[in-house]
C-alpha positions as CSV (number, residue, x, y, z in Angstrom):
1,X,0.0,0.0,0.0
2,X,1.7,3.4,-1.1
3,X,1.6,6.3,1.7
4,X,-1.6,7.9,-0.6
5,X,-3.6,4.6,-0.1
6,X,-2.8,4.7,3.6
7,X,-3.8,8.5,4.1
8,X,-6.7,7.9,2.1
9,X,-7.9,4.6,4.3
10,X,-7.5,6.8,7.3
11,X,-10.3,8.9,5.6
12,X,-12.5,6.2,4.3
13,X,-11.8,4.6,8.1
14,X,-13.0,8.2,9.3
15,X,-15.9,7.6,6.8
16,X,-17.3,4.3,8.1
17,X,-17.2,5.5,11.9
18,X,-19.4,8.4,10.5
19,X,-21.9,5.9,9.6
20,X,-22.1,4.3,12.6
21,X,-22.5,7.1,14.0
22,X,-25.5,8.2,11.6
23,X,-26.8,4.4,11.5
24,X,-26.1,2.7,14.4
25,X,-26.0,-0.8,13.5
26,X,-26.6,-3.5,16.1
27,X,-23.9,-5.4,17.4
28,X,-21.6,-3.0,16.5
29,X,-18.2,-2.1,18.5
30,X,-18.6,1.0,17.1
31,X,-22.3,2.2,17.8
32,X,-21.5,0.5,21.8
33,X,-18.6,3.6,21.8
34,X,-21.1,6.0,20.5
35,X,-23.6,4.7,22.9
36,X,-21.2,4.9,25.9
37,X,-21.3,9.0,25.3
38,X,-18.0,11.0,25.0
39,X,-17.0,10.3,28.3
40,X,-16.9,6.2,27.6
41,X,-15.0,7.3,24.8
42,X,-12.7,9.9,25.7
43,X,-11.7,7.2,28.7
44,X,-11.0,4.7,25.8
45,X,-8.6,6.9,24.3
46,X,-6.9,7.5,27.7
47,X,-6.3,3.9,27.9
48,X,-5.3,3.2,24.5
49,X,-3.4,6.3,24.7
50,X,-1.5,4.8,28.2
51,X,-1.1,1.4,26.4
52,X,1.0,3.5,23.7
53,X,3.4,4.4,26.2
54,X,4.0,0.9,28.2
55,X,4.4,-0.4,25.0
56,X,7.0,2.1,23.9
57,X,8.8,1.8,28.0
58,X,8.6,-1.9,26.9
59,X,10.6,-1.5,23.5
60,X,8.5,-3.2,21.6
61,X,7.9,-2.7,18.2
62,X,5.1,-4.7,17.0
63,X,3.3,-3.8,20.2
64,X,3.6,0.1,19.6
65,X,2.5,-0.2,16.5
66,X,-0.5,-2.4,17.6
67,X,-1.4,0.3,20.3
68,X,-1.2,3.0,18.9
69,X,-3.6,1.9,15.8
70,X,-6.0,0.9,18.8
71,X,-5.2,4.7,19.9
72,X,-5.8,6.3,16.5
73,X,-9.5,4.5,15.8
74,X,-10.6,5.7,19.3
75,X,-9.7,8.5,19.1
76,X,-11.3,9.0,15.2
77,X,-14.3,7.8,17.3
78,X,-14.3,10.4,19.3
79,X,-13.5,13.2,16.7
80,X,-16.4,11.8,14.8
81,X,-18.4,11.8,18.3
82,X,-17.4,15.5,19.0
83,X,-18.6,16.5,15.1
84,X,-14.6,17.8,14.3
85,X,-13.1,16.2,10.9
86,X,-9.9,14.7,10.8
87,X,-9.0,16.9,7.4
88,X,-9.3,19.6,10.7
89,X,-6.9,17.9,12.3
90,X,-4.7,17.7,9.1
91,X,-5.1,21.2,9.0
92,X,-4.3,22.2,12.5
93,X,-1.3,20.2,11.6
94,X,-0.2,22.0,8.1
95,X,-0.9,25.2,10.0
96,X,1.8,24.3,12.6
97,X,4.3,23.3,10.2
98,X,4.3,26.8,8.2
């Protein structure tokens, strides 16, 4: 996968958690985040977010990486649960870089 198919998954990712938001499917992981409210969520990404950084203290590569995609869907659940786009983030990011 070249770095454009990745960025653009992370889009299409941010895409179907926008649909769970708007559908709500049952037995979705998803739609139980939403469900939870932001605080469920936002404590999600705290401890994905804490899981990060044991696994980086633990040297571990394959664990980091595992983590921290764990910490990048929450926390695209909780963007999309706070109505803020991730091309905002993006931005935010450009904007700091100039």
């Amino acid at each position: 996968m070249t770095s454009n198919d990745q960025r653009d998954f992370l889009f299409e990712l941010e895409k179907l958690i926008q649909s769970r938001y708007n559908e709500r499917p049952e037995g979705s992981y998803t739609t139980r985040l939403f469900e939870g409210g932001v605080d469920a969520i936002a404590q999600k990404v705290g401890e994905e977010a804490v899981e990060v950084v044991i696994a980086s203290k633990n040297e571990d590569r394959t664990e980091v990486i595992y983590e921290s995609a764990d910490l990048l869907y929450h926390l695209l659940v909780l963007l999309t649960q706070r109505e803020i786009g991730l091309d905002e983030i993006v931005g935010e990011l450009q904007n700091r870089h100039s």
